[in-house]
mmCIF file of the N, C-alpha and C atoms, coordinates in Angstrom:
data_MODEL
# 
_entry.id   MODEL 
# 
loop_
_atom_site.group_PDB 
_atom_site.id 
_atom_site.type_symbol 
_atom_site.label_atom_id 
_atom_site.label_alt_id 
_atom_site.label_comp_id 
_atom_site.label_asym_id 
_atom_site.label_entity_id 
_atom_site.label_seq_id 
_atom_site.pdbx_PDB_ins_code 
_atom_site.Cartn_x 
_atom_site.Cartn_y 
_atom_site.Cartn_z 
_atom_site.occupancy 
_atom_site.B_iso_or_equiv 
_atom_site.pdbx_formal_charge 
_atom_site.auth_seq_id 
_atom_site.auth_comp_id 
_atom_site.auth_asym_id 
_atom_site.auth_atom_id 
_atom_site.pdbx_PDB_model_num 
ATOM 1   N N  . UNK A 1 1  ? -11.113 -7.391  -3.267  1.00 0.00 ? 1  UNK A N  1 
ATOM 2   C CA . UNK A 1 1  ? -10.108 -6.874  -2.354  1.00 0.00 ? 1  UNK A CA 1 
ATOM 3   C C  . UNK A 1 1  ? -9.311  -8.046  -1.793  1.00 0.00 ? 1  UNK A C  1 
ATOM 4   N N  . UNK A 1 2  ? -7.932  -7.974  -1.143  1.00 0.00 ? 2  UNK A N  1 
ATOM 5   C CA . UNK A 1 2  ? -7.086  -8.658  -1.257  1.00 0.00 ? 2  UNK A CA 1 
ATOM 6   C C  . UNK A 1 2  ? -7.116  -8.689  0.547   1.00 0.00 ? 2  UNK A C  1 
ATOM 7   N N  . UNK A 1 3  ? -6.413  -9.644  1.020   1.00 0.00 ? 3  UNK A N  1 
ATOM 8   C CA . UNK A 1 3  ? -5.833  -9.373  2.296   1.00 0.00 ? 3  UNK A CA 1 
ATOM 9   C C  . UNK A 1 3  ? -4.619  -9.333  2.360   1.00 0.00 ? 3  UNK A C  1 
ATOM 10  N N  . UNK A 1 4  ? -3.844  -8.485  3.325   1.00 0.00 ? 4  UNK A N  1 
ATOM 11  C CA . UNK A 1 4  ? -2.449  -7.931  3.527   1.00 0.00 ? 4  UNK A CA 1 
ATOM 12  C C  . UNK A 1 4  ? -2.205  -7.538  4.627   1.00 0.00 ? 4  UNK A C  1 
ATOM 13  N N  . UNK A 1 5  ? -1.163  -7.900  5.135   1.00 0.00 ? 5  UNK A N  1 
ATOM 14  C CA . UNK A 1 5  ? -0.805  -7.125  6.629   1.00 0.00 ? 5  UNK A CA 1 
ATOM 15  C C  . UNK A 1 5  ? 0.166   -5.815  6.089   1.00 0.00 ? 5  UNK A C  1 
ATOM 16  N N  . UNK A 1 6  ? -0.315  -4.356  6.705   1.00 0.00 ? 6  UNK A N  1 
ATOM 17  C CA . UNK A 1 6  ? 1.153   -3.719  6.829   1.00 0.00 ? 6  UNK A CA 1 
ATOM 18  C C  . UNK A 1 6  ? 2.473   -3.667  7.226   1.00 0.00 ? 6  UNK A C  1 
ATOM 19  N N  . UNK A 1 7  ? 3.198   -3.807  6.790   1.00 0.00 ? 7  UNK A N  1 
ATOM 20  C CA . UNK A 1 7  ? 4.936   -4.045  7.038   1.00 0.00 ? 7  UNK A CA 1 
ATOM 21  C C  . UNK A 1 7  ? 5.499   -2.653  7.535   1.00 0.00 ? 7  UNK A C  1 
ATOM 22  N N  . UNK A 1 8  ? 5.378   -1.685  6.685   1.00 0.00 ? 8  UNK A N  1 
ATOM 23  C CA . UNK A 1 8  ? 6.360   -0.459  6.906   1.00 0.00 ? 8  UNK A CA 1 
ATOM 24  C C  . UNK A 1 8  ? 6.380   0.481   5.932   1.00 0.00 ? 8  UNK A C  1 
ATOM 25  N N  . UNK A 1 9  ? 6.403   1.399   6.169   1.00 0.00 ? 9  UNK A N  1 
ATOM 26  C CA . UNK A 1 9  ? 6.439   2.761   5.427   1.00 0.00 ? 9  UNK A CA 1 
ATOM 27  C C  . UNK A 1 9  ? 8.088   3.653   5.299   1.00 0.00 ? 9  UNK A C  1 
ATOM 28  N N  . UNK A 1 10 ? 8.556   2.925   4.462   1.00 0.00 ? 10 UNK A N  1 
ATOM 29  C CA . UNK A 1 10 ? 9.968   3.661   4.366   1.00 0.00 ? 10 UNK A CA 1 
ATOM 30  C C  . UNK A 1 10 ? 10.268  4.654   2.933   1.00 0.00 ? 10 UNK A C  1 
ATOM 31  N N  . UNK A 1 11 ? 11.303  5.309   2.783   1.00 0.00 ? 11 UNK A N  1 
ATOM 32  C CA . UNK A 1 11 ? 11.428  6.098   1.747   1.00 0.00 ? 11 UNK A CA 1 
ATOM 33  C C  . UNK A 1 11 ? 10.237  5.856   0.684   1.00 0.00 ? 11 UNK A C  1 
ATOM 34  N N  . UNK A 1 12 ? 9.334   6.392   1.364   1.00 0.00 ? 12 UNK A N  1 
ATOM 35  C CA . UNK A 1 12 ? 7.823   6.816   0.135   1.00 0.00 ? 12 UNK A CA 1 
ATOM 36  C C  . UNK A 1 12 ? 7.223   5.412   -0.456  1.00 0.00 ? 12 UNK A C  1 
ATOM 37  N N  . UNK A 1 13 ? 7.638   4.209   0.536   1.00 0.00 ? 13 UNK A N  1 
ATOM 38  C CA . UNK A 1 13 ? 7.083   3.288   -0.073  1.00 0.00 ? 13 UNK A CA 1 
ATOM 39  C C  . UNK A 1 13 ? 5.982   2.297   0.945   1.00 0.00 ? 13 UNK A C  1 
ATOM 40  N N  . UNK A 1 14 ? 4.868   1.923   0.759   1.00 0.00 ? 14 UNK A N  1 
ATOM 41  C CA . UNK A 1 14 ? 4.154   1.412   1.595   1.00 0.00 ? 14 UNK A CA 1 
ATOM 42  C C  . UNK A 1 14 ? 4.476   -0.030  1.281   1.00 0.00 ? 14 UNK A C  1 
ATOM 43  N N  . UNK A 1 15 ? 4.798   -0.803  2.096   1.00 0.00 ? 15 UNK A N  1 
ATOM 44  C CA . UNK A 1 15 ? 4.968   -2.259  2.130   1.00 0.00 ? 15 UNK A CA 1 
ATOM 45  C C  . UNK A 1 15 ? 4.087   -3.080  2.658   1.00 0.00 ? 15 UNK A C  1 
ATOM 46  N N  . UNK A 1 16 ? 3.288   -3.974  2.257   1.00 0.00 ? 16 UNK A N  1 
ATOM 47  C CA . UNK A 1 16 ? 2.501   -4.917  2.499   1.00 0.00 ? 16 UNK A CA 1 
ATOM 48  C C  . UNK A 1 16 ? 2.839   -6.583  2.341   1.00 0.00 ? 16 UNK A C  1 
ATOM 49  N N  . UNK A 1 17 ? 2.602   -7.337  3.122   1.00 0.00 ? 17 UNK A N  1 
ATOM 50  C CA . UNK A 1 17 ? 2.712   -9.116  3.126   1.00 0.00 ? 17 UNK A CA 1 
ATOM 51  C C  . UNK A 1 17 ? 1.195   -9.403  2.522   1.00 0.00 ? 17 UNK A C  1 
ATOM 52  N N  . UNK A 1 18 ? 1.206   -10.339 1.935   1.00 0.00 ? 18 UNK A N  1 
ATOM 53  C CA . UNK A 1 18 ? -0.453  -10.914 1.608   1.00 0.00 ? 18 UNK A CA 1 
ATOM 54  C C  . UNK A 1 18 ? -0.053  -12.331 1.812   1.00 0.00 ? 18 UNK A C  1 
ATOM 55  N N  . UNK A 1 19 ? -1.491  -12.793 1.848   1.00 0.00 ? 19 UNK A N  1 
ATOM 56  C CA . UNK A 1 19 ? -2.043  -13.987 2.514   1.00 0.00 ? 19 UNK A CA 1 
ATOM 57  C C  . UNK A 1 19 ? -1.101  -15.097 1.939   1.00 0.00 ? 19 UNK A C  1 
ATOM 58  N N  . UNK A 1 20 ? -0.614  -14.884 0.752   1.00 0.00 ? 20 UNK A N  1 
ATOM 59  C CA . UNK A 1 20 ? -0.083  -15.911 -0.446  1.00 0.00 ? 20 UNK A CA 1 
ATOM 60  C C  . UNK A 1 20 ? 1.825   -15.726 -0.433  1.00 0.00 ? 20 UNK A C  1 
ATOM 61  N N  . UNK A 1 21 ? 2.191   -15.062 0.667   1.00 0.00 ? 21 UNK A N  1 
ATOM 62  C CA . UNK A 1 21 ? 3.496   -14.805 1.285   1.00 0.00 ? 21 UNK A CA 1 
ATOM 63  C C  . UNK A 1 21 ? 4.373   -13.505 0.049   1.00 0.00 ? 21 UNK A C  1 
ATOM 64  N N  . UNK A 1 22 ? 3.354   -12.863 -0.626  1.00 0.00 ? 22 UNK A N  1 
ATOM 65  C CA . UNK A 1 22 ? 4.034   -12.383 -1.364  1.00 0.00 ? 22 UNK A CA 1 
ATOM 66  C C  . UNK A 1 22 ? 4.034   -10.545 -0.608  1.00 0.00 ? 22 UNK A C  1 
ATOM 67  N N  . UNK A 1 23 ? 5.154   -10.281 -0.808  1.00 0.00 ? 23 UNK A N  1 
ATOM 68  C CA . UNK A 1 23 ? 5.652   -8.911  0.000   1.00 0.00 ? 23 UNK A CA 1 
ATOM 69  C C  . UNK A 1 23 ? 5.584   -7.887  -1.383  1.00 0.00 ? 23 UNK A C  1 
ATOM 70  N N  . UNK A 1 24 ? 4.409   -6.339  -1.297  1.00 0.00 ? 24 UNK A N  1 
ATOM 71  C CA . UNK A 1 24 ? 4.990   -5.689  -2.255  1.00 0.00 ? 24 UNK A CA 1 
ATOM 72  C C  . UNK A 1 24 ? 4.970   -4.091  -1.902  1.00 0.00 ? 24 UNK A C  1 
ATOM 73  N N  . UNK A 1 25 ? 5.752   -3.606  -2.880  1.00 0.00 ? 25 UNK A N  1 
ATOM 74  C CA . UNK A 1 25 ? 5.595   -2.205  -2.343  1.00 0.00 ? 25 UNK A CA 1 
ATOM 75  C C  . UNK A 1 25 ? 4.834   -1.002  -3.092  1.00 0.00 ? 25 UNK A C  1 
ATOM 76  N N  . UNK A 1 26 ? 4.077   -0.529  -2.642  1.00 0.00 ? 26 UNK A N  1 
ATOM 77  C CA . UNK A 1 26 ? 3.479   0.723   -3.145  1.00 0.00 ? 26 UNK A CA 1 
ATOM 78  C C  . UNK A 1 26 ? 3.578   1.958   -3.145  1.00 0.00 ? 26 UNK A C  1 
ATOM 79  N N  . UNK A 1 27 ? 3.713   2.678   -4.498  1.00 0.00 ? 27 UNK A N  1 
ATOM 80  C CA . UNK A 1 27 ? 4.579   4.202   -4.474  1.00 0.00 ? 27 UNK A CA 1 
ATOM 81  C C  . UNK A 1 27 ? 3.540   5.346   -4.003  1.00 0.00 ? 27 UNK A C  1 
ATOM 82  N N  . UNK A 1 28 ? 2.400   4.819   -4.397  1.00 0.00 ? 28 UNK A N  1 
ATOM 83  C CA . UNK A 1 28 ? 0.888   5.893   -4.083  1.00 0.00 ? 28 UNK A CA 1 
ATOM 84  C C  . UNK A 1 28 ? 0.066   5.045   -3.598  1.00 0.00 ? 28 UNK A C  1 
ATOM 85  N N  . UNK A 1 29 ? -0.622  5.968   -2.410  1.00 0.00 ? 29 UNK A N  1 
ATOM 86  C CA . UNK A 1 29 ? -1.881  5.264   -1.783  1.00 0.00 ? 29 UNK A CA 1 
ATOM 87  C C  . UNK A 1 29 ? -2.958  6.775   -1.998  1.00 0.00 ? 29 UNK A C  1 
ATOM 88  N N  . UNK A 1 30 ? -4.247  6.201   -2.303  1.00 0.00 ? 30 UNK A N  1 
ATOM 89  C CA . UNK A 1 30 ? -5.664  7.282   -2.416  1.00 0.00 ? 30 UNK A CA 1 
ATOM 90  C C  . UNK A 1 30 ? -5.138  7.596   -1.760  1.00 0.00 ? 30 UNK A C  1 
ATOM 91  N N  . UNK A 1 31 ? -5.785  9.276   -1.732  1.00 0.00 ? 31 UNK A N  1 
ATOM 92  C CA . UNK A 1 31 ? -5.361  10.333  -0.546  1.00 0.00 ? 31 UNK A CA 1 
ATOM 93  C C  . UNK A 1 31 ? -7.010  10.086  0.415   1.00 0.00 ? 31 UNK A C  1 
ATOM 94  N N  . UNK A 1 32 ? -7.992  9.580   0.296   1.00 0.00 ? 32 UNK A N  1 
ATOM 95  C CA . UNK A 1 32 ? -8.871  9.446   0.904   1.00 0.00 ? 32 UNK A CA 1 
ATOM 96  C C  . UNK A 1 32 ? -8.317  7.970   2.198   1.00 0.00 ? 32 UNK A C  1 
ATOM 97  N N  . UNK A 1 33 ? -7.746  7.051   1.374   1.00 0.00 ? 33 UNK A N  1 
ATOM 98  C CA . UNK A 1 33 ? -7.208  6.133   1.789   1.00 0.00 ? 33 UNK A CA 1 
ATOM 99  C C  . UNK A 1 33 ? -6.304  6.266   2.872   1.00 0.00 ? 33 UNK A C  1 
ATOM 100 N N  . UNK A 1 34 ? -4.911  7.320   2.753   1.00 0.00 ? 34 UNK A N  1 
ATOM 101 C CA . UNK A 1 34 ? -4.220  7.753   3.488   1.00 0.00 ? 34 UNK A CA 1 
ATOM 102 C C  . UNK A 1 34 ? -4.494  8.611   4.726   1.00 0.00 ? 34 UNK A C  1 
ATOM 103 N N  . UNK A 1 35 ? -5.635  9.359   4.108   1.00 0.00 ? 35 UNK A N  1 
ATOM 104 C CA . UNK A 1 35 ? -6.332  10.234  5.339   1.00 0.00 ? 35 UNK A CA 1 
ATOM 105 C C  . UNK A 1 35 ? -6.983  9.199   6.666   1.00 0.00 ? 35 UNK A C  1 
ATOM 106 N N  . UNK A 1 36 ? -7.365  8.452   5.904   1.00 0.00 ? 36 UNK A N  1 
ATOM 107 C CA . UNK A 1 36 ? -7.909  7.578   7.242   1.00 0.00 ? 36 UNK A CA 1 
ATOM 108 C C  . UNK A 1 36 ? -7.284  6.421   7.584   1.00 0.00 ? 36 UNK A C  1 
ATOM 109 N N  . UNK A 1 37 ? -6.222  6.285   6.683   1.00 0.00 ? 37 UNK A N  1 
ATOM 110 C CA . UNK A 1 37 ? -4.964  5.595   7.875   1.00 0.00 ? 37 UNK A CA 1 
ATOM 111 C C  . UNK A 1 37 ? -3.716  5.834   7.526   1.00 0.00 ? 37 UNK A C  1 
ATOM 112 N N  . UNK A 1 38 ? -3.426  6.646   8.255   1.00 0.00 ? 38 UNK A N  1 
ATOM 113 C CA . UNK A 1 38 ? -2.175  7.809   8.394   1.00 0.00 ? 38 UNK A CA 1 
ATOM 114 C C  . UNK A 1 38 ? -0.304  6.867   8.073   1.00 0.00 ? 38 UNK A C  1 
ATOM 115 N N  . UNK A 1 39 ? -0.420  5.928   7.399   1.00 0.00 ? 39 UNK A N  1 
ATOM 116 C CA . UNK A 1 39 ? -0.072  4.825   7.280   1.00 0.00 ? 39 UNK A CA 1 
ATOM 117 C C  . UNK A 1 39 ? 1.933   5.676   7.421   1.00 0.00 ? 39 UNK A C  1 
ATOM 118 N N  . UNK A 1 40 ? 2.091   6.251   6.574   1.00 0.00 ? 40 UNK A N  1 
ATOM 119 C CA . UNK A 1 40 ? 3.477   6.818   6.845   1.00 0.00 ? 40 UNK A CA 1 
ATOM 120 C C  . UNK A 1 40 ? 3.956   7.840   8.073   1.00 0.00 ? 40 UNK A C  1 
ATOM 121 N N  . UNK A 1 41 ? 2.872   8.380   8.936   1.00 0.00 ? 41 UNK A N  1 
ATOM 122 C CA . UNK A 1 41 ? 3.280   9.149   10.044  1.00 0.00 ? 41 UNK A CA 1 
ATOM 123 C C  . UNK A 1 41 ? 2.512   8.236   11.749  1.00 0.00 ? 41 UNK A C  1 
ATOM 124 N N  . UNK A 1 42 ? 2.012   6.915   11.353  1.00 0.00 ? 42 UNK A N  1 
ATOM 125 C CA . UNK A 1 42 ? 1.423   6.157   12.454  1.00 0.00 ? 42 UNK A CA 1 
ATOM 126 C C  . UNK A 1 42 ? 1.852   5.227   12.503  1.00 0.00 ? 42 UNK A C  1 
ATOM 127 N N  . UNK A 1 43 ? 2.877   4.820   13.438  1.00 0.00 ? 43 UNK A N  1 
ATOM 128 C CA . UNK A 1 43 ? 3.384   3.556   13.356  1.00 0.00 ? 43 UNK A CA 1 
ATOM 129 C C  . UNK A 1 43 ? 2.033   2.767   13.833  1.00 0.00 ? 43 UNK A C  1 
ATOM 130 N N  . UNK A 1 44 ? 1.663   2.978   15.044  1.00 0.00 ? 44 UNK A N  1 
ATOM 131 C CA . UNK A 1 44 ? 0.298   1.811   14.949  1.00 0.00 ? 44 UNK A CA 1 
ATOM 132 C C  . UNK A 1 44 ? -0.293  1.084   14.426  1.00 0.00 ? 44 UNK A C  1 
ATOM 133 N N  . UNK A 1 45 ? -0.383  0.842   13.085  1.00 0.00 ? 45 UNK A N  1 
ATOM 134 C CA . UNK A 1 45 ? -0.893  0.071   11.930  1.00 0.00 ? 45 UNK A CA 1 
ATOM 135 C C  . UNK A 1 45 ? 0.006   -0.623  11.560  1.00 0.00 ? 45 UNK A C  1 
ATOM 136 N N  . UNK A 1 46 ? 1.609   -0.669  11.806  1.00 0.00 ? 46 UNK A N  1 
ATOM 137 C CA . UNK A 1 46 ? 1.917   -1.860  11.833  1.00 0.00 ? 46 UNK A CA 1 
ATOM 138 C C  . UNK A 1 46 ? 1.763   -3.121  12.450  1.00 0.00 ? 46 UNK A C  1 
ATOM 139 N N  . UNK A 1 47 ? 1.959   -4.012  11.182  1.00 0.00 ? 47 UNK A N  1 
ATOM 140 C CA . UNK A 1 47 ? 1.322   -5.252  11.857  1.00 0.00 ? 47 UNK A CA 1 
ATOM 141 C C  . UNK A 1 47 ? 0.096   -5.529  11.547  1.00 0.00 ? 47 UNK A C  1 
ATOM 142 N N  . UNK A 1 48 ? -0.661  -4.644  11.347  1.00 0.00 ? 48 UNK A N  1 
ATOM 143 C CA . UNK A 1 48 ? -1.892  -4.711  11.266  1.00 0.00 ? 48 UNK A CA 1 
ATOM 144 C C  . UNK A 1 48 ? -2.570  -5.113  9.970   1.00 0.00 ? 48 UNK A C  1 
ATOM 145 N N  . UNK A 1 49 ? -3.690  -6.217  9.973   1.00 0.00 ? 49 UNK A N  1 
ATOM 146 C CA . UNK A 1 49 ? -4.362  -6.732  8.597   1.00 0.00 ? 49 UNK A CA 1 
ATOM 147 C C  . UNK A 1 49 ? -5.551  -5.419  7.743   1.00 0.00 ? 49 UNK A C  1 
ATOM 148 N N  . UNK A 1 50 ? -5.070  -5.609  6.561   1.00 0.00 ? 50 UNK A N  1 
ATOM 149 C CA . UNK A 1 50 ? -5.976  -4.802  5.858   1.00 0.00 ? 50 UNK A CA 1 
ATOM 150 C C  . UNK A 1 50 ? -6.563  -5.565  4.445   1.00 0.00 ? 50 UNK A C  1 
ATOM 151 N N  . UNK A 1 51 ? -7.781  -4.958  4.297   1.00 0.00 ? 51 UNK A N  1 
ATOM 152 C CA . UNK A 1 51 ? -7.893  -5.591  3.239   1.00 0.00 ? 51 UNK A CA 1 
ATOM 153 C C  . UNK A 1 51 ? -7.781  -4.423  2.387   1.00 0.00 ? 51 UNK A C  1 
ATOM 154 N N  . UNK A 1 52 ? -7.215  -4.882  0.745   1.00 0.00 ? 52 UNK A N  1 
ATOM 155 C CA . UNK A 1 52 ? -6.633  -3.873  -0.204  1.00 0.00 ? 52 UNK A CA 1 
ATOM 156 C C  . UNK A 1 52 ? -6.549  -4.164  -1.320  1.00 0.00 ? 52 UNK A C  1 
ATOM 157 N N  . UNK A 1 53 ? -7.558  -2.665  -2.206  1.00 0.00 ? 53 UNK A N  1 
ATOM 158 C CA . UNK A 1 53 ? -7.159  -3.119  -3.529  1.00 0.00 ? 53 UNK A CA 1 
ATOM 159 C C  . UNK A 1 53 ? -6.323  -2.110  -4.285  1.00 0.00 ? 53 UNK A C  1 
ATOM 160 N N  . UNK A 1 54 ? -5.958  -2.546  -5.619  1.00 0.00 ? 54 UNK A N  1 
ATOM 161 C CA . UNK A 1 54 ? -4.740  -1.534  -6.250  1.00 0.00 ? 54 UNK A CA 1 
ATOM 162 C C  . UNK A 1 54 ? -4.771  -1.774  -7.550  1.00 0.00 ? 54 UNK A C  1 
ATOM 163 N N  . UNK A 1 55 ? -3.835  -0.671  -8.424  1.00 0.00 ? 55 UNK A N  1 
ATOM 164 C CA . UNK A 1 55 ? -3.897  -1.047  -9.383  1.00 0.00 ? 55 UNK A CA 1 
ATOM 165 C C  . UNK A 1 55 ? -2.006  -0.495  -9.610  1.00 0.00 ? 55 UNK A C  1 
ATOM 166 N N  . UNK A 1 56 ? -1.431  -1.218  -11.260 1.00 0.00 ? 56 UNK A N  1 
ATOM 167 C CA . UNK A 1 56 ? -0.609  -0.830  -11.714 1.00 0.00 ? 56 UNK A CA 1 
ATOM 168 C C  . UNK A 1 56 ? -1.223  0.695   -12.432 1.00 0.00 ? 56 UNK A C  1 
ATOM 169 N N  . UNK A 1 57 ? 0.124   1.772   -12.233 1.00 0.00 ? 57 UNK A N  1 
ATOM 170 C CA . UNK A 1 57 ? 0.053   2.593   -13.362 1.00 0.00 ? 57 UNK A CA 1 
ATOM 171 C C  . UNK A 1 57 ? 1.130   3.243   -13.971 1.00 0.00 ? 57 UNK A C  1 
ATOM 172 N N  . UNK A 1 58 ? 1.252   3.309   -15.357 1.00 0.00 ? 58 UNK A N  1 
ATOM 173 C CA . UNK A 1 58 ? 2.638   3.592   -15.922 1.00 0.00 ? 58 UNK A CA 1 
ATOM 174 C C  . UNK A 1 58 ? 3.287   4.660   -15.397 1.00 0.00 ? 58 UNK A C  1 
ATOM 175 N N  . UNK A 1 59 ? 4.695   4.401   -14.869 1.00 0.00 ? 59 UNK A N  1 
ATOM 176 C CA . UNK A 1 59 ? 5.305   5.529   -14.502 1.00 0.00 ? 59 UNK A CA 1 
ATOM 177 C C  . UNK A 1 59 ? 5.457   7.006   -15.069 1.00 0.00 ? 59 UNK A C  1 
ATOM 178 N N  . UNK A 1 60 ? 5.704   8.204   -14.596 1.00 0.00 ? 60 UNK A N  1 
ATOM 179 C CA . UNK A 1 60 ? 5.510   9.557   -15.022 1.00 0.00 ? 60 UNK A CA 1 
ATOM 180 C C  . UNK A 1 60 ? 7.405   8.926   -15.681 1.00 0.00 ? 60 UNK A C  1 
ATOM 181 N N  . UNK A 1 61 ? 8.266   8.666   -14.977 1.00 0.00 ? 61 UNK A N  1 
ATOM 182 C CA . UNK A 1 61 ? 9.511   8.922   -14.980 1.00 0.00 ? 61 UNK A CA 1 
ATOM 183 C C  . UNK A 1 61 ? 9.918   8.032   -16.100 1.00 0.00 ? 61 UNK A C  1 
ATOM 184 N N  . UNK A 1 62 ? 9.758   6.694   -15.968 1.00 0.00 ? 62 UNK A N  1 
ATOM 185 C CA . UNK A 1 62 ? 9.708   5.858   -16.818 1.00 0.00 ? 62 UNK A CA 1 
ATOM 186 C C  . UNK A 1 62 ? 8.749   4.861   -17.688 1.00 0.00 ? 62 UNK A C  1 
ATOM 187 N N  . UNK A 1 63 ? 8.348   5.125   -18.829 1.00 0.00 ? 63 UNK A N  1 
ATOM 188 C CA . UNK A 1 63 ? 7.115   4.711   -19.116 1.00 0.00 ? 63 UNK A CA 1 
ATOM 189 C C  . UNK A 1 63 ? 7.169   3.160   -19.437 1.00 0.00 ? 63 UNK A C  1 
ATOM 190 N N  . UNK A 1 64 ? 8.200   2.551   -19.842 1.00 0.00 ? 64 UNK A N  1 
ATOM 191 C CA . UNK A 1 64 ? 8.128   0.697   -19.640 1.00 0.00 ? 64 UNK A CA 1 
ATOM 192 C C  . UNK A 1 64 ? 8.134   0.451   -18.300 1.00 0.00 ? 64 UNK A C  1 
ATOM 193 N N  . UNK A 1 65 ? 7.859   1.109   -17.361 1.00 0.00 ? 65 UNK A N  1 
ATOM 194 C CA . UNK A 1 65 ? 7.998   1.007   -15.960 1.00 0.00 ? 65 UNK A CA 1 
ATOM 195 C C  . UNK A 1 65 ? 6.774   1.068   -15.183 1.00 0.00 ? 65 UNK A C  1 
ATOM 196 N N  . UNK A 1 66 ? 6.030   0.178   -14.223 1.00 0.00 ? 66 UNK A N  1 
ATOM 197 C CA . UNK A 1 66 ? 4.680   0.683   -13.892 1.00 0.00 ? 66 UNK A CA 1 
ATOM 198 C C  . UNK A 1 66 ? 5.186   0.717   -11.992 1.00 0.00 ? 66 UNK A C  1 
ATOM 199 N N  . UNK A 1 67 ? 4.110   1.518   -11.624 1.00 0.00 ? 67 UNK A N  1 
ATOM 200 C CA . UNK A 1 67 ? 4.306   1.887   -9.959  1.00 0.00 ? 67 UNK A CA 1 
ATOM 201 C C  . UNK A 1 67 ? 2.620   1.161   -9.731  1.00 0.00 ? 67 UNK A C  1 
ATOM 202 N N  . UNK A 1 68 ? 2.867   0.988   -8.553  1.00 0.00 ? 68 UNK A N  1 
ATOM 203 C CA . UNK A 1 68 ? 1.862   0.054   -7.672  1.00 0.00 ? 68 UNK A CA 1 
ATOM 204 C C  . UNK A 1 68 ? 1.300   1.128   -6.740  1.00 0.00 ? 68 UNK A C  1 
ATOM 205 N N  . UNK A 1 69 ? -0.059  1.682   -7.299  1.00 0.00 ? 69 UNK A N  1 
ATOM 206 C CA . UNK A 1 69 ? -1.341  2.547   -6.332  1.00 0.00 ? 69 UNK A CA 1 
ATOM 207 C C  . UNK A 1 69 ? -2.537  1.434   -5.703  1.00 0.00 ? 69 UNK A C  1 
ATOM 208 N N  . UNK A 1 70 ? -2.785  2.345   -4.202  1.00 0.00 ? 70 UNK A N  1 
ATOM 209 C CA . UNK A 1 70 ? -3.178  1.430   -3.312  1.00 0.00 ? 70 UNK A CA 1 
ATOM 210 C C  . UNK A 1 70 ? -4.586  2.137   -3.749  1.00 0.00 ? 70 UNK A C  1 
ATOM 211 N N  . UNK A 1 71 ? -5.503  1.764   -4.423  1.00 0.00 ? 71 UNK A N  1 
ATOM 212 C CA . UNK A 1 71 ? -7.028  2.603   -3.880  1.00 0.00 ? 71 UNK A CA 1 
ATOM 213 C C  . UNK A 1 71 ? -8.068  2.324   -3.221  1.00 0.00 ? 71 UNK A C  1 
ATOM 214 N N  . UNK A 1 72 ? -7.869  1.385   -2.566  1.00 0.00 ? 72 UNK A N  1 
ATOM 215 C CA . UNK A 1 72 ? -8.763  1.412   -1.426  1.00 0.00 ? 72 UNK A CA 1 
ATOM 216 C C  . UNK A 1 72 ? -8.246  0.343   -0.336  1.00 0.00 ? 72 UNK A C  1 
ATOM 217 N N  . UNK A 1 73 ? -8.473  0.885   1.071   1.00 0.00 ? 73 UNK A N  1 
ATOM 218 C CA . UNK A 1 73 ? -7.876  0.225   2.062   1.00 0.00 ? 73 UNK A CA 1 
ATOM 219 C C  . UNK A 1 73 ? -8.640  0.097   3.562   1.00 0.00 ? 73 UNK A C  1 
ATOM 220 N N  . UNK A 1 74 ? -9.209  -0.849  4.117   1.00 0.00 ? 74 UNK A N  1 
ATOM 221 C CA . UNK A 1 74 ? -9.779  -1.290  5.330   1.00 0.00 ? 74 UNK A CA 1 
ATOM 222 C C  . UNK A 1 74 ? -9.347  -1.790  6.309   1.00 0.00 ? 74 UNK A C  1 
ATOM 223 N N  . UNK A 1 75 ? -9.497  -1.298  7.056   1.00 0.00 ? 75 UNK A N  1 
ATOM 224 C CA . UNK A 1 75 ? -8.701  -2.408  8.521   1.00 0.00 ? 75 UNK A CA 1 
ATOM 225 C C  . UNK A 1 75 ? -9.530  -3.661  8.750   1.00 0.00 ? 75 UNK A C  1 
ATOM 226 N N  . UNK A 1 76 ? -9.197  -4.918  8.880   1.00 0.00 ? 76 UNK A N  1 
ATOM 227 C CA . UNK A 1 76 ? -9.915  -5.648  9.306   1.00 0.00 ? 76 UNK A CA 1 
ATOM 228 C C  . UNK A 1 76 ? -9.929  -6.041  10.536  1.00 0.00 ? 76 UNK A C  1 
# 
């Protein structure tokens, strides 16, 4: 698992900073993940460090194209 601070939740995208200054965005987060941190309807978690892992997976829309899923996520 990675460390990352949350940035922001805008048009369906979860944004994260990591330790290594790199900023990215994620199109899907677990729904177990999301349930327990309400990350697009709680601003509160901005700012806030998480640790996080993810994977690429080929897009439905475009298949040379991959989207960034969050599956698992901790507050630290």
């Amino acid at each position: 698992m990675e460390i990352a601070v949350f940035k922001y939740f805008k048009d369906g995208f979860y944004s994260f900073l990591f330790e290594d200054g790199l900023q990215m965005e994620f199109e899907e987060i677990h729904p177990k993940a999301l349930y327990k941190y309400n990350l697009n309807k709680d601003d509160s978690f901005v700012d806030k460090t998480f640790k996080l892992s993810y994977s690429e997976v080929p897009s439905s829309r475009d298949f040379d194209d991959v989207i960034y899923r969050i599956d698992r996520l901790e507050l630290v």
